[in-house]
PDBQT receptor file of N, H, CA, C and O in Angstrom, charges set to zero:
ATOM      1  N   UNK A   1       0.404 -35.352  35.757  1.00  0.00    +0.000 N 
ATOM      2  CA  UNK A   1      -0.610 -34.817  36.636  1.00  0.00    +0.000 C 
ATOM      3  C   UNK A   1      -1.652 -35.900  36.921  1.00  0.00    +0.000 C 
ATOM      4  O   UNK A   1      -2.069 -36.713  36.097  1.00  0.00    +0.000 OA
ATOM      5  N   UNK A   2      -1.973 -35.809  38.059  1.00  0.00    +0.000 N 
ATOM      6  H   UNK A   2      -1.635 -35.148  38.729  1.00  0.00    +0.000 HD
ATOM      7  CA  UNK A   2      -3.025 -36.762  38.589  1.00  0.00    +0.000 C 
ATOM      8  C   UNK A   2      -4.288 -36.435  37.967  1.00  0.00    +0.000 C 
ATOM      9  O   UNK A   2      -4.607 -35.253  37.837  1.00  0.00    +0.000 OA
ATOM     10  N   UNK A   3      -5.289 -37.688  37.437  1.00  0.00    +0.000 N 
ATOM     11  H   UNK A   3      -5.030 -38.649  37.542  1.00  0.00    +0.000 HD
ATOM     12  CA  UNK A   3      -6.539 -37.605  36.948  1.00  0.00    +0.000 C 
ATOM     13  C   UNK A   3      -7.373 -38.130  37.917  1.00  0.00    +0.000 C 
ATOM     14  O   UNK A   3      -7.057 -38.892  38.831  1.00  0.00    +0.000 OA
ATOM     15  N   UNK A   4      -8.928 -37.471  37.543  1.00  0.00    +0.000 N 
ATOM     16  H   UNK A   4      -9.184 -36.852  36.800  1.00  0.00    +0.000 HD
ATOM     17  CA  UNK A   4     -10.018 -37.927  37.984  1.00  0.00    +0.000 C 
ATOM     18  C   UNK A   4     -11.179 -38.737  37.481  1.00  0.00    +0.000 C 
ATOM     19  O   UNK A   4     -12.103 -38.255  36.826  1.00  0.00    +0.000 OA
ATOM     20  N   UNK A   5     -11.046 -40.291  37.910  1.00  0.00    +0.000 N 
ATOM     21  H   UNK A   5     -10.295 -40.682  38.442  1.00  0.00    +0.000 HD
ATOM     22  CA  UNK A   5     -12.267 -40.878  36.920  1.00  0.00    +0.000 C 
ATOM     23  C   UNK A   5     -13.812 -40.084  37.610  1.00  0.00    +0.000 C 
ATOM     24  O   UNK A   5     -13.944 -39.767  38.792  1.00  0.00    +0.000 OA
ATOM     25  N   UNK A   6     -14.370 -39.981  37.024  1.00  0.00    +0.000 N 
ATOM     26  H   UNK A   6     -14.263 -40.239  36.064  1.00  0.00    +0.000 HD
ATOM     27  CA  UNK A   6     -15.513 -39.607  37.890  1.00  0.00    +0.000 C 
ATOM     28  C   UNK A   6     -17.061 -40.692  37.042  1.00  0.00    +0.000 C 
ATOM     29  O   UNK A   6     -17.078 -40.692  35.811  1.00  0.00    +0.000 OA
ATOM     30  N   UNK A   7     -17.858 -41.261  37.571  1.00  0.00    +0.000 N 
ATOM     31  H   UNK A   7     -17.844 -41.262  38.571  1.00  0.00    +0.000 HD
ATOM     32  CA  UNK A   7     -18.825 -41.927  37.273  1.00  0.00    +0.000 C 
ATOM     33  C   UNK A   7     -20.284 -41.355  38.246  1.00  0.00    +0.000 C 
ATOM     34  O   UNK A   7     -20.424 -41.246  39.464  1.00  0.00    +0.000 OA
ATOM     35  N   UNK A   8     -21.106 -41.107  37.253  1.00  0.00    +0.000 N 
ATOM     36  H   UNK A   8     -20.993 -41.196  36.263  1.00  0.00    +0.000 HD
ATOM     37  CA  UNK A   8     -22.488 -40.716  37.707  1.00  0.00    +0.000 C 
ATOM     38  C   UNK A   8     -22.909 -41.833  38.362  1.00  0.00    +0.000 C 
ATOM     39  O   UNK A   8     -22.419 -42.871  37.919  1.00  0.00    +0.000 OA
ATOM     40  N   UNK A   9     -23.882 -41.985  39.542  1.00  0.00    +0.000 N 
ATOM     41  H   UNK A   9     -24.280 -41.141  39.902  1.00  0.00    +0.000 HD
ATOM     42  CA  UNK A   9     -23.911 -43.544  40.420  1.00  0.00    +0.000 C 
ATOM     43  C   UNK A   9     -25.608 -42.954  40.734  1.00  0.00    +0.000 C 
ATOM     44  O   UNK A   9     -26.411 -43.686  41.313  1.00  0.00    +0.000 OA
ATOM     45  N   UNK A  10     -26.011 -41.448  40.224  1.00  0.00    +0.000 N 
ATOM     46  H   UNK A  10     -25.359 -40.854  39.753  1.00  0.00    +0.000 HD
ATOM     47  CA  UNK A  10     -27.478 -41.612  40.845  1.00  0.00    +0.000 C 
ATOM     48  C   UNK A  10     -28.130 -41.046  39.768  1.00  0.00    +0.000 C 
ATOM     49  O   UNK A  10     -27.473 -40.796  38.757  1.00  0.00    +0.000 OA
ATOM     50  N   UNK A  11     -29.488 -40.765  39.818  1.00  0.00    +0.000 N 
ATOM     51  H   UNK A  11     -30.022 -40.968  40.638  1.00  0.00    +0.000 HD
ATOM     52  CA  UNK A  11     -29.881 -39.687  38.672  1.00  0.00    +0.000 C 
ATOM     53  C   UNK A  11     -30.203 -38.204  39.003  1.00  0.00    +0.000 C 
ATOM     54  O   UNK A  11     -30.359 -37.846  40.170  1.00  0.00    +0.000 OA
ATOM     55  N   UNK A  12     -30.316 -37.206  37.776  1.00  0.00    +0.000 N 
ATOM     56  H   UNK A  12     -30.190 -37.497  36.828  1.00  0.00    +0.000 HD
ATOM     57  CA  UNK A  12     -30.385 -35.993  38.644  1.00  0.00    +0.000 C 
ATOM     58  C   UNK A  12     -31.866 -35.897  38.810  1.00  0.00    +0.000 C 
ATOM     59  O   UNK A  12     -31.979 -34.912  39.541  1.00  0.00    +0.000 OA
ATOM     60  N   UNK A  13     -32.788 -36.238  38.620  1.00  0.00    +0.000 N 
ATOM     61  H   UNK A  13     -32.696 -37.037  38.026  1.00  0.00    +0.000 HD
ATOM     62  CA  UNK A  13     -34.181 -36.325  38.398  1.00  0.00    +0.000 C 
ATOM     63  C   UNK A  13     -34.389 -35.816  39.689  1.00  0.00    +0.000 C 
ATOM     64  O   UNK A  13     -33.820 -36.480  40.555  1.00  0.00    +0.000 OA
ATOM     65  N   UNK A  14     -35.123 -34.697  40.156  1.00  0.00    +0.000 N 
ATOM     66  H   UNK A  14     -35.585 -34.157  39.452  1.00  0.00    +0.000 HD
ATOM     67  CA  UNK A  14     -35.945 -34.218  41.273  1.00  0.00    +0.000 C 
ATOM     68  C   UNK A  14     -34.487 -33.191  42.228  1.00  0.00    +0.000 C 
ATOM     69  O   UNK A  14     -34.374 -32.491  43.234  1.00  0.00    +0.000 OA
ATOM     70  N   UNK A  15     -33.624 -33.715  41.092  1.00  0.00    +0.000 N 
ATOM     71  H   UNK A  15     -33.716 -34.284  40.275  1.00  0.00    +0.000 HD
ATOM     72  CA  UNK A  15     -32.466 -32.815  42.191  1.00  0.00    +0.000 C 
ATOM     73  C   UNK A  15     -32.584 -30.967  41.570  1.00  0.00    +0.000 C 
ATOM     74  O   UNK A  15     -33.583 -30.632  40.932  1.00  0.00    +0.000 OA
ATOM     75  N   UNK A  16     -31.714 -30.180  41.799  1.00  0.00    +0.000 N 
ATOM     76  H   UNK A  16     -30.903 -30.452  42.317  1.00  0.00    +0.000 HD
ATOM     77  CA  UNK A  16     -31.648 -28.565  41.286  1.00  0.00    +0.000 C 
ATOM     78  C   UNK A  16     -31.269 -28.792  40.413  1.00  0.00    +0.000 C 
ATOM     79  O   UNK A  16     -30.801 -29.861  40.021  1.00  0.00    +0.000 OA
ATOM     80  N   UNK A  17     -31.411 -27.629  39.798  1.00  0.00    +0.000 N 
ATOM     81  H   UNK A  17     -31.792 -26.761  40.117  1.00  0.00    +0.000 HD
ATOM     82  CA  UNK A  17     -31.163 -27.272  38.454  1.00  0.00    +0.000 C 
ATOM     83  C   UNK A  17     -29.907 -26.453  38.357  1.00  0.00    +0.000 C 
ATOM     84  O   UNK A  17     -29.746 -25.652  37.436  1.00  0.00    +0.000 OA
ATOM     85  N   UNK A  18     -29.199 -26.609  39.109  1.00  0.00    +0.000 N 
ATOM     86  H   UNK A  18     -29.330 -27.259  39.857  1.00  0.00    +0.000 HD
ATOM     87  CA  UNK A  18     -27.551 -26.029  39.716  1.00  0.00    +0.000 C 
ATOM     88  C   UNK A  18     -26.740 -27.575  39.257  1.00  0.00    +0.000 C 
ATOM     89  O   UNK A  18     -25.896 -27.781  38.386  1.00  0.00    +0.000 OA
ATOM     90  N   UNK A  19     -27.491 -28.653  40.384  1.00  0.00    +0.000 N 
ATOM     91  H   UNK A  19     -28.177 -28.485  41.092  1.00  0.00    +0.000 HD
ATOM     92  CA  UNK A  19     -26.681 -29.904  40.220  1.00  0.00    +0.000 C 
ATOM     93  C   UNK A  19     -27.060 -30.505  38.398  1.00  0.00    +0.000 C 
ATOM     94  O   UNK A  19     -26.262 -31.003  37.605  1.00  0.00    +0.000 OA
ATOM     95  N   UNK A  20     -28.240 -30.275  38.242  1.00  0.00    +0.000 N 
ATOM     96  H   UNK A  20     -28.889 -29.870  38.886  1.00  0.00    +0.000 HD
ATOM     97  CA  UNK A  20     -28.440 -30.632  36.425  1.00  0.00    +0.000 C 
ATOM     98  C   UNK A  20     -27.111 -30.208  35.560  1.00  0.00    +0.000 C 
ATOM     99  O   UNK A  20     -26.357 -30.940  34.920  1.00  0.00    +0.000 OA
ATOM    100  N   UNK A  21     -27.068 -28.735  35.757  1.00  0.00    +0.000 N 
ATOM    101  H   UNK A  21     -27.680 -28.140  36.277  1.00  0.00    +0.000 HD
ATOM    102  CA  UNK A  21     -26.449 -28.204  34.862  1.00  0.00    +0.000 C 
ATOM    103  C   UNK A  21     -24.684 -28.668  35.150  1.00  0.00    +0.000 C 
ATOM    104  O   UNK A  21     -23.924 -29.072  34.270  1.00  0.00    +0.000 OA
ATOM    105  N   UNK A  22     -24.410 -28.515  36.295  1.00  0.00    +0.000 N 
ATOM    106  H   UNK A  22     -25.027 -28.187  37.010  1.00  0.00    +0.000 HD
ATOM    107  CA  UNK A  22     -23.118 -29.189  36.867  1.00  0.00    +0.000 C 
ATOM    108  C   UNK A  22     -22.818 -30.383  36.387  1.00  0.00    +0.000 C 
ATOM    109  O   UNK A  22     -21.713 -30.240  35.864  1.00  0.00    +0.000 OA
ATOM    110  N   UNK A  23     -23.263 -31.798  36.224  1.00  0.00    +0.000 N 
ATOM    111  H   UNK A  23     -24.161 -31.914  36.649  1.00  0.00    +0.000 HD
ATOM    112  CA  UNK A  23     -23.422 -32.689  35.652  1.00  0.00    +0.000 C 
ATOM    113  C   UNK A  23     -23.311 -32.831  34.245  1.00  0.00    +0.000 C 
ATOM    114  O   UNK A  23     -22.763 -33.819  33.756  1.00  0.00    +0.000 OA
ATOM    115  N   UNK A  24     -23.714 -32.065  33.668  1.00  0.00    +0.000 N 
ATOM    116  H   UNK A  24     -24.159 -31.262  34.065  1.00  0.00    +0.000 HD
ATOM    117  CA  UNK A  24     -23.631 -31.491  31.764  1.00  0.00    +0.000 C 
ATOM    118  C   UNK A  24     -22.509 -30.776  31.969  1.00  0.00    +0.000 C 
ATOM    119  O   UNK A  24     -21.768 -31.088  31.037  1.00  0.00    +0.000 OA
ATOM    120  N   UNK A  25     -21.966 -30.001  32.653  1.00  0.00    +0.000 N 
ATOM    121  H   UNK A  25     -22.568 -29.748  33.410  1.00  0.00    +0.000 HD
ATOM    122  CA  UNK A  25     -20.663 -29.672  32.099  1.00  0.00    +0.000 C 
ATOM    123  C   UNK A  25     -19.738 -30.615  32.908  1.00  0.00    +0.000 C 
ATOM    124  O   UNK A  25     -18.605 -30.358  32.503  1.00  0.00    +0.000 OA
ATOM    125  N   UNK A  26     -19.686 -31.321  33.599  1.00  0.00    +0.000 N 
ATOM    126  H   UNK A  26     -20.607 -31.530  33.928  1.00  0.00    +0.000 HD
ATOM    127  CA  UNK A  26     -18.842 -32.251  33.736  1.00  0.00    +0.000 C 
ATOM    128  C   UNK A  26     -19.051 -33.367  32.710  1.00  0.00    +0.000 C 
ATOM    129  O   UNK A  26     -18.309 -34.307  32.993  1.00  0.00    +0.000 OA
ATOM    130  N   UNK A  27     -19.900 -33.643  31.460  1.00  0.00    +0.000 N 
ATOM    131  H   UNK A  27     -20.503 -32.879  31.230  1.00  0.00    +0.000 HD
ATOM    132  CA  UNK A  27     -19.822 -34.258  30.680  1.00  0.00    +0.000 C 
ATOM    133  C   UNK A  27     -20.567 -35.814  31.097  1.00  0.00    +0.000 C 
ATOM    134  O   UNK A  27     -20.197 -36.870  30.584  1.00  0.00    +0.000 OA
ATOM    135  N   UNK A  28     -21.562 -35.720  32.017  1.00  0.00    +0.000 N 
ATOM    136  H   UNK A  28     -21.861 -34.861  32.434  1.00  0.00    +0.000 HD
ATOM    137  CA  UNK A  28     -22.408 -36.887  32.290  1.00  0.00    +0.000 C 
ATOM    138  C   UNK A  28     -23.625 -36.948  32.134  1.00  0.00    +0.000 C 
ATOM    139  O   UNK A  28     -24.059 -35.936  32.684  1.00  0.00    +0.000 OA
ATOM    140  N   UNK A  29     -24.515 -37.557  31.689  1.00  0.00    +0.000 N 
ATOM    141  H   UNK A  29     -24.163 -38.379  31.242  1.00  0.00    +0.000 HD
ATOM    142  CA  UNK A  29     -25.745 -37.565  30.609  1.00  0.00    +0.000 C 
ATOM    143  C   UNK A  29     -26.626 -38.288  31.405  1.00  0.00    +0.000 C 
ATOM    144  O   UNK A  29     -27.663 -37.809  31.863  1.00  0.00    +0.000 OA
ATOM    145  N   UNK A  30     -26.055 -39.993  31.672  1.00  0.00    +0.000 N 
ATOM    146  H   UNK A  30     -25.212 -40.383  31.300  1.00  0.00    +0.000 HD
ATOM    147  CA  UNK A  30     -26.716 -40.648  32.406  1.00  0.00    +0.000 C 
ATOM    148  C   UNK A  30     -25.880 -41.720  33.654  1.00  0.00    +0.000 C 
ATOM    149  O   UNK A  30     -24.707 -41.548  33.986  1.00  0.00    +0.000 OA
ATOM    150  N   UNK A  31     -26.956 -43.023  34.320  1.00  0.00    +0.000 N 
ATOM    151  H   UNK A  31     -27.908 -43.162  34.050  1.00  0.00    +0.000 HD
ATOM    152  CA  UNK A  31     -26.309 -43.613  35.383  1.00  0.00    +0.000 C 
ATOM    153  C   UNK A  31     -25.169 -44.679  34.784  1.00  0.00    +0.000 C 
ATOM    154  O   UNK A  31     -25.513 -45.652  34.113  1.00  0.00    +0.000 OA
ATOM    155  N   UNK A  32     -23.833 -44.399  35.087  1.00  0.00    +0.000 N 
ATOM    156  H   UNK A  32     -23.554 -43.609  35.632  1.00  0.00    +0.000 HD
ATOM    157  CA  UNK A  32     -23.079 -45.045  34.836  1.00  0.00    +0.000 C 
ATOM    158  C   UNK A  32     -22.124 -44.528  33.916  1.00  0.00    +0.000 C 
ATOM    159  O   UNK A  32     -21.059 -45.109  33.707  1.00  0.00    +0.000 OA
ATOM    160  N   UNK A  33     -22.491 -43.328  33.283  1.00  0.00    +0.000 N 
ATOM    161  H   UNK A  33     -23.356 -42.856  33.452  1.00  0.00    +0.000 HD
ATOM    162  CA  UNK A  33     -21.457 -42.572  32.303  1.00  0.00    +0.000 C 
ATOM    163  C   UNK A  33     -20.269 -42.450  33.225  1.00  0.00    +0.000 C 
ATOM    164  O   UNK A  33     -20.606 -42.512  34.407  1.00  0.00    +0.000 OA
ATOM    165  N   UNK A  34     -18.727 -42.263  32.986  1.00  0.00    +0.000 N 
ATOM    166  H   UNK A  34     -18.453 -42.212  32.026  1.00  0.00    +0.000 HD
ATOM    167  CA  UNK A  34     -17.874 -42.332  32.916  1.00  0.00    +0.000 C 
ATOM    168  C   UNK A  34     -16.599 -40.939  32.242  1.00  0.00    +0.000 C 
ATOM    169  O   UNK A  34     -16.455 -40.873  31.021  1.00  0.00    +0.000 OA
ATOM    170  N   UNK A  35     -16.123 -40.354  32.788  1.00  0.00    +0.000 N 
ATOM    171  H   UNK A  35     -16.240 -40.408  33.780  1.00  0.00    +0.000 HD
ATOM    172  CA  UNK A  35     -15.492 -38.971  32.592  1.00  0.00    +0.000 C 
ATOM    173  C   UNK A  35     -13.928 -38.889  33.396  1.00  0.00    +0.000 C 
ATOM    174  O   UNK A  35     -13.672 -39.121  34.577  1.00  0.00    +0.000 OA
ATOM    175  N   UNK A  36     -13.067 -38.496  32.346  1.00  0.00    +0.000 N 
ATOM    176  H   UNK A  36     -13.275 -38.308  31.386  1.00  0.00    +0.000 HD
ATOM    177  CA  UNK A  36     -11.750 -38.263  32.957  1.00  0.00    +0.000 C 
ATOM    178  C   UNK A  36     -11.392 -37.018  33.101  1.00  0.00    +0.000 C 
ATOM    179  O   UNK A  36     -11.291 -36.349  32.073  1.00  0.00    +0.000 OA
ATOM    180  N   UNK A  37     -11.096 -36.358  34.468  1.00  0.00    +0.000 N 
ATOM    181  H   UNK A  37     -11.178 -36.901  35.304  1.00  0.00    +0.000 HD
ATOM    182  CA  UNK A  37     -10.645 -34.752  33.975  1.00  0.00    +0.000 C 
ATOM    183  C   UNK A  37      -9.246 -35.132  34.666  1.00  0.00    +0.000 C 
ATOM    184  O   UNK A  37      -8.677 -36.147  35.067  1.00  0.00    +0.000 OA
ATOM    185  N   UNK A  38      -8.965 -33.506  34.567  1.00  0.00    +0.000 N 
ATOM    186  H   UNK A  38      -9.427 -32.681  34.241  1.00  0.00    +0.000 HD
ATOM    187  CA  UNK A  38      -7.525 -33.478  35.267  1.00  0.00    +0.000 C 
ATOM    188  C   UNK A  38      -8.087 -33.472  36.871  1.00  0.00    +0.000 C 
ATOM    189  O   UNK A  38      -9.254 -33.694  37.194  1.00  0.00    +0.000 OA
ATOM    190  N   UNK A  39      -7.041 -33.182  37.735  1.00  0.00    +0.000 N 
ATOM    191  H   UNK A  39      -6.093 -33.002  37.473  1.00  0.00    +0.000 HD
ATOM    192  CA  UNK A  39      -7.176 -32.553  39.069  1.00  0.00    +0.000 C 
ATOM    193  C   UNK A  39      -7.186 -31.238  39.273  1.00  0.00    +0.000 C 
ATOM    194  O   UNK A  39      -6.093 -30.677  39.353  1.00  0.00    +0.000 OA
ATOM    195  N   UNK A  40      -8.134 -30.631  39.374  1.00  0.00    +0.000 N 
ATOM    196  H   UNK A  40      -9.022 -31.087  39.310  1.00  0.00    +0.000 HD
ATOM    197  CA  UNK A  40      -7.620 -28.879  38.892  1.00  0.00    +0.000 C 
ATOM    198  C   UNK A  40      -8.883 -28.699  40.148  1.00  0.00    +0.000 C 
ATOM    199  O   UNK A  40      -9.688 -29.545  40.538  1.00  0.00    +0.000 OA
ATOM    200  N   UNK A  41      -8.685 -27.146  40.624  1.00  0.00    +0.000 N 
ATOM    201  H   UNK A  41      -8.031 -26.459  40.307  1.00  0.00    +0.000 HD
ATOM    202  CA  UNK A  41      -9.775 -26.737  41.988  1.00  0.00    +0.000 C 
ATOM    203  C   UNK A  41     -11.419 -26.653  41.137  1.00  0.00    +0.000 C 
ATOM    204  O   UNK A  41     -12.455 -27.090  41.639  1.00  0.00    +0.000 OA
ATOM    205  N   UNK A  42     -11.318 -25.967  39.721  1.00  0.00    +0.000 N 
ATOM    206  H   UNK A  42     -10.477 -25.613  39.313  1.00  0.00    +0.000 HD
ATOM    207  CA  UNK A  42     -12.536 -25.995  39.817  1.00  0.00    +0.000 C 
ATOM    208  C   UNK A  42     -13.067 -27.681  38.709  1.00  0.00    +0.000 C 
ATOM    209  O   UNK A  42     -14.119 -28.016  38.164  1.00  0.00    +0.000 OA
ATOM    210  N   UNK A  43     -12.403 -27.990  38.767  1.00  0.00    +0.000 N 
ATOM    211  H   UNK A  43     -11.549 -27.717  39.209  1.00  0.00    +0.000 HD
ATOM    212  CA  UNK A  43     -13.493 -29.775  38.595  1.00  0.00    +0.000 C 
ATOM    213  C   UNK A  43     -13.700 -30.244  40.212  1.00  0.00    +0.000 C 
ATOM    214  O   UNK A  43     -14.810 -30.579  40.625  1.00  0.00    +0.000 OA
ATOM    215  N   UNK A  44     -12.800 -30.231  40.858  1.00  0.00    +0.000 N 
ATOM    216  H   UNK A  44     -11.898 -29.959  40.523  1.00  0.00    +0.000 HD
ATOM    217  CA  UNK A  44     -12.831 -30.279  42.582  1.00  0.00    +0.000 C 
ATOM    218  C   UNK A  44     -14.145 -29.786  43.073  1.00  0.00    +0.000 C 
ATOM    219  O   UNK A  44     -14.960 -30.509  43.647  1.00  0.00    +0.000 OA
ATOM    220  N   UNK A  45     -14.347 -28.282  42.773  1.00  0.00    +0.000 N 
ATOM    221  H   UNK A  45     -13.685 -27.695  42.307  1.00  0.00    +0.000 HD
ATOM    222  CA  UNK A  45     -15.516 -27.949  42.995  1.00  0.00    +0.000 C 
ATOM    223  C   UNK A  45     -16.926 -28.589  42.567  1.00  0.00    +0.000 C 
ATOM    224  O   UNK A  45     -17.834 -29.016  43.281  1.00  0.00    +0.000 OA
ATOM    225  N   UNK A  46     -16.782 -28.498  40.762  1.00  0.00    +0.000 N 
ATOM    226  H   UNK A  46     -16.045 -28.152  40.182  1.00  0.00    +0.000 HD
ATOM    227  CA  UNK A  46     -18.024 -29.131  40.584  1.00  0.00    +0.000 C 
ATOM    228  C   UNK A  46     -18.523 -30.419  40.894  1.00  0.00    +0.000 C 
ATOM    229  O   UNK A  46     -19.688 -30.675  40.592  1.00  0.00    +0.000 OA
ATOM    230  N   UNK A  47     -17.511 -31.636  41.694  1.00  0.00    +0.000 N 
ATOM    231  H   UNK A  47     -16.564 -31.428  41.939  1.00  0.00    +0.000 HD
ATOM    232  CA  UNK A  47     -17.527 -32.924  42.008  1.00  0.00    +0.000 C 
ATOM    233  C   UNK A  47     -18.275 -32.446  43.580  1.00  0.00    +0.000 C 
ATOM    234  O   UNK A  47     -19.286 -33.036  43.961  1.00  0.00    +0.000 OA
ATOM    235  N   UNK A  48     -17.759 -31.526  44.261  1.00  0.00    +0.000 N 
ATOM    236  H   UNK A  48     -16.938 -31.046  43.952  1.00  0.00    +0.000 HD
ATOM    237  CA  UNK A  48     -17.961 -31.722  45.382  1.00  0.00    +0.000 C 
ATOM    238  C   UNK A  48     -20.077 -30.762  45.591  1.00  0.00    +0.000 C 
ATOM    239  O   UNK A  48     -20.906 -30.871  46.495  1.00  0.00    +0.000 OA
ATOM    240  N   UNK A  49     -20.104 -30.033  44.382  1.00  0.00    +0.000 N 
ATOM    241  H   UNK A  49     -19.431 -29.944  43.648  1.00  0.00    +0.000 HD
ATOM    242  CA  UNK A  49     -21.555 -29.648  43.783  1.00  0.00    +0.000 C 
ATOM    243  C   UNK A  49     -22.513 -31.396  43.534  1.00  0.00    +0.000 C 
ATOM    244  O   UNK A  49     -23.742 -31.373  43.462  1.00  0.00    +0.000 OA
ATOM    245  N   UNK A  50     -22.135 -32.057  43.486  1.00  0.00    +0.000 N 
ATOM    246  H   UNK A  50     -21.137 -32.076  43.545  1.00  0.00    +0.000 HD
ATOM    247  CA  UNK A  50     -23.023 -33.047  42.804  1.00  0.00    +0.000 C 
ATOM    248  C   UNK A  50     -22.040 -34.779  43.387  1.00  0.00    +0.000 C 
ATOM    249  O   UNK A  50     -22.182 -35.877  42.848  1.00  0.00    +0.000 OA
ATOM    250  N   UNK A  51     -21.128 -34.456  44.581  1.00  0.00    +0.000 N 
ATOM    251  H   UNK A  51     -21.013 -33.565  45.018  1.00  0.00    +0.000 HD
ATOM    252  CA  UNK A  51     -20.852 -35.652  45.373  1.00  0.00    +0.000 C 
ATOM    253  C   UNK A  51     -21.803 -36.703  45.680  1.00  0.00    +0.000 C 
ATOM    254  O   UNK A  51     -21.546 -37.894  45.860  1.00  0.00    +0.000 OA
ATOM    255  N   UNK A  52     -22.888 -36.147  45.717  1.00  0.00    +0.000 N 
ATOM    256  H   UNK A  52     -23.096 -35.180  45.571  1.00  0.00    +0.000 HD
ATOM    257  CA  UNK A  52     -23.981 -37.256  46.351  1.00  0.00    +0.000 C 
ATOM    258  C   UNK A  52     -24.326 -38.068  45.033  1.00  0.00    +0.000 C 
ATOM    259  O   UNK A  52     -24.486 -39.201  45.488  1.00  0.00    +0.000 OA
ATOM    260  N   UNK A  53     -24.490 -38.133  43.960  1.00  0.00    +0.000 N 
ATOM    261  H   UNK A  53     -24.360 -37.213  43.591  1.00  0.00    +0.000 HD
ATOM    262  CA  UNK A  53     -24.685 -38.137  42.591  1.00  0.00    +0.000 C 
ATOM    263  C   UNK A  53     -23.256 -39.036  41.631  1.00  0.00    +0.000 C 
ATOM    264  O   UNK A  53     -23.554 -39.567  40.561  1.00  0.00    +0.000 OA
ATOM    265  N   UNK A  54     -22.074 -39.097  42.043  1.00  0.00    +0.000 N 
ATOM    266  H   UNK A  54     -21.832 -38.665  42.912  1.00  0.00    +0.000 HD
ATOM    267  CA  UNK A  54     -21.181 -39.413  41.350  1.00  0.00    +0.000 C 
ATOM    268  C   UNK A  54     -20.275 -40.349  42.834  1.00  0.00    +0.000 C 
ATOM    269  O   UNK A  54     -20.654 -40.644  43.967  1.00  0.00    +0.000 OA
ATOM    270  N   UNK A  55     -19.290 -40.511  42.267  1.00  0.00    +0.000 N 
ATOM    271  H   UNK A  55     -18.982 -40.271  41.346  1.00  0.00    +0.000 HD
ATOM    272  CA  UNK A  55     -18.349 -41.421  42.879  1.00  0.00    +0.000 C 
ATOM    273  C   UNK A  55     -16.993 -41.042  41.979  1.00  0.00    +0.000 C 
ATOM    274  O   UNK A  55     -17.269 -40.822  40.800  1.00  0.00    +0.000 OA
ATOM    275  N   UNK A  56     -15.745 -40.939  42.281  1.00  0.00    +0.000 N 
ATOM    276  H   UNK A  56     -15.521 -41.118  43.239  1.00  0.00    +0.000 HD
ATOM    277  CA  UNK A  56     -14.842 -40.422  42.024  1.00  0.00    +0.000 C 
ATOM    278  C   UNK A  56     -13.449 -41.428  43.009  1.00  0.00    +0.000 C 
ATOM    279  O   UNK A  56     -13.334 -41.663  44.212  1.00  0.00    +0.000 OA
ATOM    280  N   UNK A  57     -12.290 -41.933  41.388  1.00  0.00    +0.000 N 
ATOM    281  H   UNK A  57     -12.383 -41.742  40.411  1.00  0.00    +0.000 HD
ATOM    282  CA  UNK A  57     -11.263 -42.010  41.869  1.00  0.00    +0.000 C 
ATOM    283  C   UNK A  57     -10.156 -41.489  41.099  1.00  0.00    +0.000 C 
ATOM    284  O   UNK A  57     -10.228 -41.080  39.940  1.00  0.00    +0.000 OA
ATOM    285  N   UNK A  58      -9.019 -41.539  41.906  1.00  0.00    +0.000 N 
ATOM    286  H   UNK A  58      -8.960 -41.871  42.847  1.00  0.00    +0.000 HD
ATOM    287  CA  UNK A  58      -7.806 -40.818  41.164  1.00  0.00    +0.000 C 
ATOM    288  C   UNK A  58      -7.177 -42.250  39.726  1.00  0.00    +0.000 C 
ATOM    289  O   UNK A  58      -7.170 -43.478  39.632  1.00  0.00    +0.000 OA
ATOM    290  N   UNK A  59      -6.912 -41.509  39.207  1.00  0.00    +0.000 N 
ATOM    291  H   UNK A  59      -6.917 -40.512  39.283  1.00  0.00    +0.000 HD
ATOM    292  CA  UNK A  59      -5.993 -42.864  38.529  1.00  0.00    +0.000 C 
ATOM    293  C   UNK A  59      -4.578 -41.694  37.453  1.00  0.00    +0.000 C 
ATOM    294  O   UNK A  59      -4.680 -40.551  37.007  1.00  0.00    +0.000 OA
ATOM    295  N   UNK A  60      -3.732 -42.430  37.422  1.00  0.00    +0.000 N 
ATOM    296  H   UNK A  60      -3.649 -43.358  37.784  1.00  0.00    +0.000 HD
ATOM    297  CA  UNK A  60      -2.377 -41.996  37.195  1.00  0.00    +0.000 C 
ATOM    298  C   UNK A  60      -2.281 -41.887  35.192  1.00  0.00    +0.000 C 
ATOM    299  O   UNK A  60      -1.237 -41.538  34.642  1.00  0.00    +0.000 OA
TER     300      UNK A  60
């Protein structure tokens, strides 16, 4: 199954408290943390909650 690197690239500081909490359960703390999930709809979702904030590629 295809994975997702995902890397935090901004901070959540001044953002919601929707995108805060989204960010903690995707397992990112601070700028530059680093997280592998699977490809599944709802990590899809929470990437596309906090897109502006992260950067995301596939890797095998």
């Amino acid at each position: 199954m295809v994975k997702l690197k995902v890397t935090q690239i901004r901070s959540d500081i001044g953002g919601k408290q929707n995108q805060r909490d989204t960010l903690r359960s995707l397992g990112l703390k601070r700028i530059r943390d680093v997280v592998v999930k699977e490809d599944r709809p709802e990590f899809r979702g929470m990437i596309n909650t906090v897109a502006h904030l992260v950067t995301v590629e596939e890797v095998d």
